[in-house]
N, C-alpha and C positions, 0 to 999 in steps of 0.2 A: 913702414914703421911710423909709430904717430910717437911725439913726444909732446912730454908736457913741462909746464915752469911755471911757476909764482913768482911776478915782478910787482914790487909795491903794492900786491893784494889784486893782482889781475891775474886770474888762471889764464895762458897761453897754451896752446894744445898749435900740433904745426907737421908736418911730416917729411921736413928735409933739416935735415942739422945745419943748424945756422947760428952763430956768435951772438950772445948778449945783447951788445950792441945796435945789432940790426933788430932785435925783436923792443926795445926800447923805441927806435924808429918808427915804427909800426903802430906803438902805444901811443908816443908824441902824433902821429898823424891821426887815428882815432880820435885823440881828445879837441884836434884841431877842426874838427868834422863836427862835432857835438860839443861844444865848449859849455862852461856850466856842470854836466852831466858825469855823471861817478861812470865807470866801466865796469860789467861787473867780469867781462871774460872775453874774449880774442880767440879767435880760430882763421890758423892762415894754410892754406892748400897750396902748397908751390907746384907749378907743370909748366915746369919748360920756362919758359920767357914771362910767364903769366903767375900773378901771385893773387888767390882769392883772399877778401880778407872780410869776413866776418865775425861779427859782434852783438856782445848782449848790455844791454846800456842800466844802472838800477832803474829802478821805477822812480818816478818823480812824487814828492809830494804835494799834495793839492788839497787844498778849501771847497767843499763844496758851498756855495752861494744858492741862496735864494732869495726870491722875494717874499713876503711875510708881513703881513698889514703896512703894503705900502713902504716898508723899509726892506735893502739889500742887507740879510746877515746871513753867518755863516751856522749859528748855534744862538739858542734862545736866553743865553745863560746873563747876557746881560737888558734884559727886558724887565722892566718894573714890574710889579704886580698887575696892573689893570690893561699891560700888553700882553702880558703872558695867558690872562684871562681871555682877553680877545681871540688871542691866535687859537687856544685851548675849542674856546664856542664854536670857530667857523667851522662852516658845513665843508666838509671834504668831499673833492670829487675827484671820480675814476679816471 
């Protein structure tokens, strides 16, 4: 039998009934593993002596960076006119 529970916005999915508490446990040790990182769901297998614990982490988000006449940015939005021109001219390649 699988069960399931929302603690704090983490779907837990698991398939031996087990108290509250211990699936809080499990959430505390996931965040301990990936600190920083949101969770977004928990699946734990219990067999026997042995507890599988897998997990789905949100996506991170991120800046793409480039280079761009010689300067690192992220978006062109703060380029003056006669940079944006610039970047506009170069020749692109494959």
């Amino acid at each position: 039998m699988v069960y399931n529970k929302t603690i704090d916005g983490i779907e837990i999915s698991y398939n031996l009934d087990v108290e509250e508490s211990e699936l809080h446990n499990y959430i505390r040790y996931v965040k301990e593993k990936n600190p920083g990182r949101d969770i977004e769901s928990i699946s734990l297998d219990f067999d026997g002596e042995e507890v599988g614990v897998g997990y789905y982490l949100a996506p991170m988000k991120f800046e793409k960076i480039r280079r761009i006449t010689g300067y690192l940015v992220g978006t062109l939005d703060r380029f003056n006119d006669a940079k944006a021109a610039e970047e506009r001219d170069r020749v692109k390649h494959a």
